[in-house]
N, C-alpha and C positions, 0 to 999 in steps of 0.2 A: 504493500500500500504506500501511497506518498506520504513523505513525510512535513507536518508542519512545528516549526518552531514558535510557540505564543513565550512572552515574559512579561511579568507582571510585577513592578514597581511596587515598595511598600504602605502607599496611601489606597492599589486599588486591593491591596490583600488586609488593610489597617483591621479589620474585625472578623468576626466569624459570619456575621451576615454578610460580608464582602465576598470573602472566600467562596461564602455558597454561590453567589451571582458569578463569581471569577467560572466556577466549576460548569454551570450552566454555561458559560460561553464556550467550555473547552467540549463540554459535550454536545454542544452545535457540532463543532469542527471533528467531533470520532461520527456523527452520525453521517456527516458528508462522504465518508471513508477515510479520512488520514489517520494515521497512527500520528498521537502530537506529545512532544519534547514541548513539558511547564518548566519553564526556570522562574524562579519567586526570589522574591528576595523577603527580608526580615518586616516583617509588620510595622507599621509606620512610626519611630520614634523609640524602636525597641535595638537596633545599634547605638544609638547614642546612647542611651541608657547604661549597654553592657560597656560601652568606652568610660564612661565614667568611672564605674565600676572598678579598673582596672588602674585609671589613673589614678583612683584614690586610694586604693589596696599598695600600689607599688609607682610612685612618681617616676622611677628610675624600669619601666619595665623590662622584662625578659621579653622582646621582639615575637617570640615562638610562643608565647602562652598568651600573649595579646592575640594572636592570631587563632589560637583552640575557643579564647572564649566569644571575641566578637563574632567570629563564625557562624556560633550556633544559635543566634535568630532566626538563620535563613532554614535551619535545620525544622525548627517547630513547625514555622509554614510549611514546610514542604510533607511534613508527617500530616497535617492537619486537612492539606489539600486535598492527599491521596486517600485517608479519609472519607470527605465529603466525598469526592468522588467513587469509594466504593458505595455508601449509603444510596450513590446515584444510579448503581448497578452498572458503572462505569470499569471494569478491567484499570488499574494502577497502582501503581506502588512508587515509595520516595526513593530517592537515590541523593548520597552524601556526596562531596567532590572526590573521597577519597575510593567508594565502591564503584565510579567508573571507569576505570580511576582519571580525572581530570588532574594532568600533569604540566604542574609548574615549575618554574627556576626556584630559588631558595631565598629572594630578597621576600623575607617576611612583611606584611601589610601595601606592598608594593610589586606584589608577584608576578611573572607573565606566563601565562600559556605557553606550553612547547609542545605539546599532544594530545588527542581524545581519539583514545581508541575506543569503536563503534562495537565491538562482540558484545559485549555484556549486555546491552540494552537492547541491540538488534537481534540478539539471541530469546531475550523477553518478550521483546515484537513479535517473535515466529512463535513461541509457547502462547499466547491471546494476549499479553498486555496489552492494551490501545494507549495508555498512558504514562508516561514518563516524568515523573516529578521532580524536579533536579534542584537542587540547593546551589541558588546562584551565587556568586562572590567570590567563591573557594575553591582551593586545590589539594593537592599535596606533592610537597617538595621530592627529589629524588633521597632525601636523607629519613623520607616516609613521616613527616611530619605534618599538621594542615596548614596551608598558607591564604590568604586572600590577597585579591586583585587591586583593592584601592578601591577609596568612594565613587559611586556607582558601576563596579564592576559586574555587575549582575546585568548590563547591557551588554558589554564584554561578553560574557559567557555566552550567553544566544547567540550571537553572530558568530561565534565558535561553532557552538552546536550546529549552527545551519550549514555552516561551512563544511565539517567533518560530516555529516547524516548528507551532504547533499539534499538538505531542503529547499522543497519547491518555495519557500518565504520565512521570514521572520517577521514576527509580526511584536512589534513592542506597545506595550497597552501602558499608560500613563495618566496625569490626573488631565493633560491638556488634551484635544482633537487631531494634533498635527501639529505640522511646522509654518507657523505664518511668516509672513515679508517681514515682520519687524516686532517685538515686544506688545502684544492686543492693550495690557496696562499701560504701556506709553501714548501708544498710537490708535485711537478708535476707528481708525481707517483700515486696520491691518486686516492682510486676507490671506487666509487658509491657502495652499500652494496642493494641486492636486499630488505632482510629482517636482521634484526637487533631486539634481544629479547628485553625486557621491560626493564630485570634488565642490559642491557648493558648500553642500552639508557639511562636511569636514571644515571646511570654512569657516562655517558660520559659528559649528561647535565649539571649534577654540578660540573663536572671538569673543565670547560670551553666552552664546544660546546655549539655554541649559536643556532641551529638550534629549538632546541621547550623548552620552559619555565620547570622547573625542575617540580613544582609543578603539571603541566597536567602530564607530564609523571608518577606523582603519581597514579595520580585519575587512569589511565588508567590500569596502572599495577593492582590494586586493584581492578577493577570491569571487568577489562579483554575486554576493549574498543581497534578493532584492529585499531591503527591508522595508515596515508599512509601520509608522506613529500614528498611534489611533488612542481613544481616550475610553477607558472601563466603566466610564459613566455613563456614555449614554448607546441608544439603540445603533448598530452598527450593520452597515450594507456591504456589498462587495466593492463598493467604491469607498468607503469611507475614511477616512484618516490621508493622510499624506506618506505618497510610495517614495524612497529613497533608492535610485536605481541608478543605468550606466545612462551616460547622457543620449546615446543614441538610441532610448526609451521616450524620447522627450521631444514631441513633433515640434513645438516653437520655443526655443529659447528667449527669454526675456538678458535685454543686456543685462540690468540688474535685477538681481531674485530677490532681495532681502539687505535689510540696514541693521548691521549689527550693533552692541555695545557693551560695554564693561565699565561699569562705574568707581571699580576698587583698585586705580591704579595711580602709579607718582610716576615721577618723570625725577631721574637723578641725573644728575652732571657733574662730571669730574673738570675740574679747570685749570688748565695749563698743565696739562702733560707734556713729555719729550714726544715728538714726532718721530717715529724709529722704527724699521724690521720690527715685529713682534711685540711691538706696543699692547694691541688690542688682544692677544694672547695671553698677556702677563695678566689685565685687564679682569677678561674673562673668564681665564681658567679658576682663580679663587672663587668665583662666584657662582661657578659649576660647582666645585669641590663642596661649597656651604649649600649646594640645593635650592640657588636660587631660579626663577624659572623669566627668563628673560625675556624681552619681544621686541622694542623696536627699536634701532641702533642709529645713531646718526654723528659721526665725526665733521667739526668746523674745519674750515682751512685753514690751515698753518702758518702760521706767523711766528719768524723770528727761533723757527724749529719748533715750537709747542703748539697744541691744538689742544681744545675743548672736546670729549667725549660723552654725550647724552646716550640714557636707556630708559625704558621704560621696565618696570618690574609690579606685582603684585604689591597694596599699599602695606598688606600686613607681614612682609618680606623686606622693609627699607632699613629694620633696626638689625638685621642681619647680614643684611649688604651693605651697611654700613661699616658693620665689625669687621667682615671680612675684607674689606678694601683698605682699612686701616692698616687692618696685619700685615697686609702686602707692604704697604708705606713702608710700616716699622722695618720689613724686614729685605725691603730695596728691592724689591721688584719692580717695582711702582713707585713713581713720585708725581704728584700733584699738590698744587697750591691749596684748590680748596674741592670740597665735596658736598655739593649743594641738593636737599630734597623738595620736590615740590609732591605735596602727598594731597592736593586739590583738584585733580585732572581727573577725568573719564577717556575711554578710547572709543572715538564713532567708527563703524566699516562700512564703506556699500561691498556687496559683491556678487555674482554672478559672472557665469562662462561666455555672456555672449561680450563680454568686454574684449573676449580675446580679438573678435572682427568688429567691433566699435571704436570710432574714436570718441574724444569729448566728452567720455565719460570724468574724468578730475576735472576738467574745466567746467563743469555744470556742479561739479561737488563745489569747489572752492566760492565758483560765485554767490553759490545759495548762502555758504557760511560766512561769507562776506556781509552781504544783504543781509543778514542776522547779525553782523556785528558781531559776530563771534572769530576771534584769534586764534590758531593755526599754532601749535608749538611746534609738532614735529610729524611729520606725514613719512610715510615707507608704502611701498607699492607692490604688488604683484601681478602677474598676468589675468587673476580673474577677482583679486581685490583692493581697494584701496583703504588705509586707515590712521587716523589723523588724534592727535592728543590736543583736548582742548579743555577749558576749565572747568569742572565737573561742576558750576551750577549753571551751565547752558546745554549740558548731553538731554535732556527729554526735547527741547526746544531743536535740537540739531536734528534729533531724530526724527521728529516731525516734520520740518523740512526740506530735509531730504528726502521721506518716504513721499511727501506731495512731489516733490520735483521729478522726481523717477516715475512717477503715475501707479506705485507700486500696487494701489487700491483696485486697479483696472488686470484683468487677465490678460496675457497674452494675446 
């Protein structure tokens, strides 16, 4: 039988009357004929919970036991679902990360995927299982330990699953409908996107849209997994929600798809560096080392041998990127006069593929943010985005601008 991959977020699993509508939806899809692979995750507010737990047992924790116990959230859901679904006269049983064994590398709380092998489950498919209940988040390490993916890796695992099962879809169910043009609480204009490419969505993900974890939308792009965002709340068709596909699924490209943003970022600047082979190396490599997560890079012209280097980073990452750019000082890797933070900025995107054959697209961004009297700190580009740092109490007002100016309200 074909296979369907559904995952279900912890807001649409938060209760046991959830669960039973979750279970209903999944035996829609066994009555249609697929045999379907449930990845859950922890019921809504029950991982923070156990991270607390753990911070306050042991501030200093053991990596590896942080990881046994935030795990087993996704554990109850998944015993709970399989459950309801037996009472539904549904064929299923739960599955741990380590009984499929879903096989990860060894960085505890930060794990990646390196395997799923398919017998065990597809060996249950062939005995009548129709249902697969799979505890998303988690692995186990090759040293047979459990590990987990990272916050919202329970996206992750699906597009695994579908990838390794060869499913015909992934279907990610969530508290929204889909992926719209721009933030619906920002913009009251914003429109639901029937289908949206891989390389947008990637895009868009790590720009700010929280709608599915950056890293599934890798997996997906790469093994070409169609996946569908749809919302557990309400009644659902076979068109429903927004399909996440290859772009040559997508009969009209829009130059631009979507206006993304990110409200929680600074803009630091190092000033008067030496201008040198290897500057930007010495630079950046302590800021890798400390785990900072970096984005958009902009060196001034040199004057007199030094130059100014600007980054943008995460705002709750600047007291560490502080420290570590210090140390360098101290310890002459690095010299600069002064190290300046600006922790008041937002990052606006447009982006979409059809830029790649459009021109004009930054010159209709820049004029609108003009005509808004909104200042321009530092812009970086790509072939299908652009994205610009401007002072975080003009991001709702930019965003609406831009989604007017782009006609993002209008379908293709």
């Amino acid at each position: 039988m074909p296979i369907l991959v559904m995952k279900f977020g912890g807001t649409s699993v938060a209760t046991l009357d959830r669960i039973r509508r979750v279970a209903k939806r999944v035996g829609v899809e066994v009555a249609k004929g697929y045999d379907v692979i449930v990845i859950v995750s922890a019921m809504s507010g029950e991982t923070n919970k156990l991270v607390g737990y753990v911070e306050e047992t042991s501030p200093l924790f053991d990596a590896r036991e942080y990881d046994a116990v935030v795990s087993s959230g996704e554990n109850v859901t998944a015993g709970l679902m399989a459950l309801t679904l037996q009472e539904m006269d549904v064929p299923a049983r739960s599955w741990q990360g380590w009984q499929v064994p879903l096989k990860t590398t060894s960085a505890h709380s930060a794990a990646r995927i390196t395997e799923i092998p398919t017998d065990n489950i597809t060996q249950k498919f062939a005995e009548g299982m129709r249902v697969a209940v799979v505890a998303g988040f988690q692995g186990i390490s090759p040293e047979g330990r459990i590990t987990t993916l990272g916050r919202g890796g329970s996206d992750t695992t699906a597009v695994a699953f579908a990838a390794a099962f060869e499913a015909e879809r992934c279907d990610i169910y969530t508290d929204v409908d889909g992926v719209y043009t721009t933030d619906p609480r920002i913009c009251e204009k914003a429109r639901k996107l029937d289908r949206i490419a891989f390389e947008e969505m990637l895009e868009l993900a790590s720009l700010g849209a929280k709608v599915l974890q950056t890293r599934s939308v890798e997996l997906a792009m790469r093994y070409k997994v169609r996946l569908r965002v749809l919302s557990s709340f309400e009644e659902q068709s076979d068109e429903a929600g927004t399909l996440v596909c290859d772009e040559e699924e997508i009969m009209e490209l829009n130059v631009v798809s979507g206006v993304a943003h990110s409200r929680d970022e600074a803009k630091m600047t190092l000033i008067s560096v030496a201008d040198r082979p290897g500057i930007a190396a010495a630079i950046f490599s302590p800021l890798s080392e400390a785990g900072i997560h970096v984005d958009m890079i902009v060196q001034n012209i040199s004057e007199d041998g030094r130059t100014d280097m600007t980054f943008s980073c995460p705002v709750n990452q600047v007291a560490r990127a502080e420290q570590a750019l210090e140390k360098a000082k101290e310890s002459g890797s690095i010299n600069f006069h002064d190290l300046v933070a600006d922790t008041g900025v937002a990052k606006v995107s447009v982006v979409g593929i059809g830029m790649r054959s459009h021109t004009g697209v930054a010159a209709t961004m820049f004029q609108v943010l003009a005509k808004e009297g909104i200042n321009i700190k530092v812009i970086t580009t790509s072939e299908i985005k652009i994205s610009v740092l401007i002072d975080r109490k003009y991001m709702e007002l930019a965003v609406q601008a831009l989604h007017d100016a782009f006609e993002l309200e209008k379908a293709a």
